[in-house]
N, C-alpha and C positions, 0 to 999 in steps of 0.2 A: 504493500500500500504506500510506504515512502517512496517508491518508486517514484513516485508522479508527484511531480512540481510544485501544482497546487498544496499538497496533502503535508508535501514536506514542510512547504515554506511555513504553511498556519501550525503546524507544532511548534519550529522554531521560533516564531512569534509567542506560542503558548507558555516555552521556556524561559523566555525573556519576559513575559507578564507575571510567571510565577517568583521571577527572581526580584521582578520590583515589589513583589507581595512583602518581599522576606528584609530587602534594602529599607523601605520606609518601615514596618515596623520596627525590626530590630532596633534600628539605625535612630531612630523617631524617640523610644523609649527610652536607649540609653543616654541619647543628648538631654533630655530634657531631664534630668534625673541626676546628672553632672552636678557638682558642687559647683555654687555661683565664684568661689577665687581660684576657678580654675580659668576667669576669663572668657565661659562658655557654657551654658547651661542656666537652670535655672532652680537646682539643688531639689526639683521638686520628688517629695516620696512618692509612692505602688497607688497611694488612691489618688491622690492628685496628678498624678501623669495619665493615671487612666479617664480621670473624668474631667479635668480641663484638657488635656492636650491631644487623648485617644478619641474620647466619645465625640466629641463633636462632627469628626471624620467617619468617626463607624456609622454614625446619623446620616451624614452625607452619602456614604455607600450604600444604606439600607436606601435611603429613598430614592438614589439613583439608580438602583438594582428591582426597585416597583415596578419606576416607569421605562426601564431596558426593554425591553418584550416589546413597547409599540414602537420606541424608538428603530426597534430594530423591524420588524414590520412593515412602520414607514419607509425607512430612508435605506437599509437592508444593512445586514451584519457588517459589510465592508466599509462603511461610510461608519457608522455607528463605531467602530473600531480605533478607524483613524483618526477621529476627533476626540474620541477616548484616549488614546496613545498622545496627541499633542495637549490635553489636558494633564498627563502626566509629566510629560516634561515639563509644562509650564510648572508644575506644584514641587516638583524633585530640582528643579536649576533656585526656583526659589530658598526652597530649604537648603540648599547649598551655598548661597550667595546673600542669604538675608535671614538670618536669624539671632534677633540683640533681641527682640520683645516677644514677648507670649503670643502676641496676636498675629504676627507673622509668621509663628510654626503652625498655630491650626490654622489659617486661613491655606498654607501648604499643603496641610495634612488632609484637607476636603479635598482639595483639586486632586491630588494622589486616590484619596481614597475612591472617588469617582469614577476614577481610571480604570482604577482595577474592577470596579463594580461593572463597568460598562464593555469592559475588554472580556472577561468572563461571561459574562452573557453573550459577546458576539461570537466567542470564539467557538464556543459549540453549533451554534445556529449555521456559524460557516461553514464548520466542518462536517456537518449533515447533508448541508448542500452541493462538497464535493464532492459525497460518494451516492452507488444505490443505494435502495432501500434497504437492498439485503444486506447491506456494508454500516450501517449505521451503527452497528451495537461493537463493533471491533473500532472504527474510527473514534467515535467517542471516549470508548475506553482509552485508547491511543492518545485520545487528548489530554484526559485526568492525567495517566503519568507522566505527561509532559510538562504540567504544570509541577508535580511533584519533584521533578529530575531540576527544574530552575530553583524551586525552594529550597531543596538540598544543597544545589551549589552556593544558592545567595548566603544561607546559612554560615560555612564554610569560609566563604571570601568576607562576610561579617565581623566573624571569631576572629581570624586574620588581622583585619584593622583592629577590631578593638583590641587588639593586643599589644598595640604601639601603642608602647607608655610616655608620657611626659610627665618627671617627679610624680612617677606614682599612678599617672590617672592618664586615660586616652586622650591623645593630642588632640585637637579641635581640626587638625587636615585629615586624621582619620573617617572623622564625621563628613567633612566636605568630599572626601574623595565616595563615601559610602550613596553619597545625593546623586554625585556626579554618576557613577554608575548608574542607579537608578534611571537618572535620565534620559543616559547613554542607551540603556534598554529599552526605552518606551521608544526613544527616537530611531532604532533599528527596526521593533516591531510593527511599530507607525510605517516604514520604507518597505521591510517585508510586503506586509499587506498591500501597500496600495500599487506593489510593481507587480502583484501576482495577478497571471491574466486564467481565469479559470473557466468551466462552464458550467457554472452553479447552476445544478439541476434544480427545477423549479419545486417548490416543497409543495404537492399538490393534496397529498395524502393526511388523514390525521394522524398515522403513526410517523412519518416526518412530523410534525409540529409536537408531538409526545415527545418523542427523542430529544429535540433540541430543548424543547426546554425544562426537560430532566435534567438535562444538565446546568440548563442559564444559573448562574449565581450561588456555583458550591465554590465555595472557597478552600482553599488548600487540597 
């Protein structure tokens, strides 16, 4: 099934969406969580990272991951994709390049969390529409571990920065290099998709529209 162009190219997009899953949180958590004399951070503890600096963005995903389905519908899994993917750059260059006050990390962490909410949703719907009918249930699969295989890696290359110490505690270019990836990834899987020339079979049937959106909006 990787044989063919299409099929390939939307895993490797799916790998690099999974890897921004793992980039922004990771990444998102431990910055904000940094001791403020470290010059970066904002010393906040587990419940205040989660509810001023996570929740707001997991808000932002849930309810962009509601209205994914028409979005995708209307204007169709490709398009939905790639404004997804450039909403993530915009939120991960952000949080790379601008983060001294609280309200500049969540206002990043929406746009990111968007992304991923809106990229997940198209990227199964696409991937239904590259294969039959009778291919659906191996393609899809194909997809989750795709996503799984970029979360392991993002994990991995994570661990790695954060491990660059300065006096003790993670440099502040670890964190910026961790955004810049992220970026780096949405702006690959944004180019992936919009150069793949496919023939998305038309979803005519109701078990196409089951499929795809069994899948829209599992995270990890």
């Amino acid at each position: 099934m990787l044989s063919r162009r299409p099929i390939l190219l939307t895993n490797l997009a799916t790998v690099l969406v999974g890897m921004g899953l793992y980039f922004a949180f990771l990444g998102l958590t431990d910055f904000v969580q940094a001791p403020v004399f470290t010059g970066y951070g904002f010393g906040a503890s587990v419940l205040s990272a989660s509810v001023i600096f996570l929740l707001p963005g997991a808000i932002a995903g849930f309810l962009t991951a509601l209205a994914s389905g028409r979005y995708i519908d209307r204007f169709g899994a490709r398009t939905v994709l790639v404004v997804g993917a450039a909403t993530g750059v915009a939120g991960f260059v952000l949080l790379a390049a601008v983060h001294d006050e609280p309200w500049q990390v969540i206002a990043a962490g929406v746009l990111v969390n968007a992304y991923i909410s809106l990229a997940y949703g198209a990227l199964p719907a696409l991937v239904v529409r590259e294969v039959d009918s009778g291919e659906t249930g191996v393609a899809t699969s194909m997809n989750a571990i795709a996503r799984t295989v970029g979360s392991s890696i993002a994990a991995a290359v994570v661990a790695v920065l954060l491990g660059r110490s300065q006096h003790g505690f993670t440099a502040e270019s670890s964190f910026t290099v961790i955004f810049a990836l992220g970026a780096g990834t949405a702006a690959v899987a944004m180019l992936l998709i919009a150069c793949t020339r496919s023939r998305l079979r038309p979803a005519v049937s109701l078990a196409d529209a089951t499929e795809s959106r069994a899948m829209n909006h599992e995270w990890g």
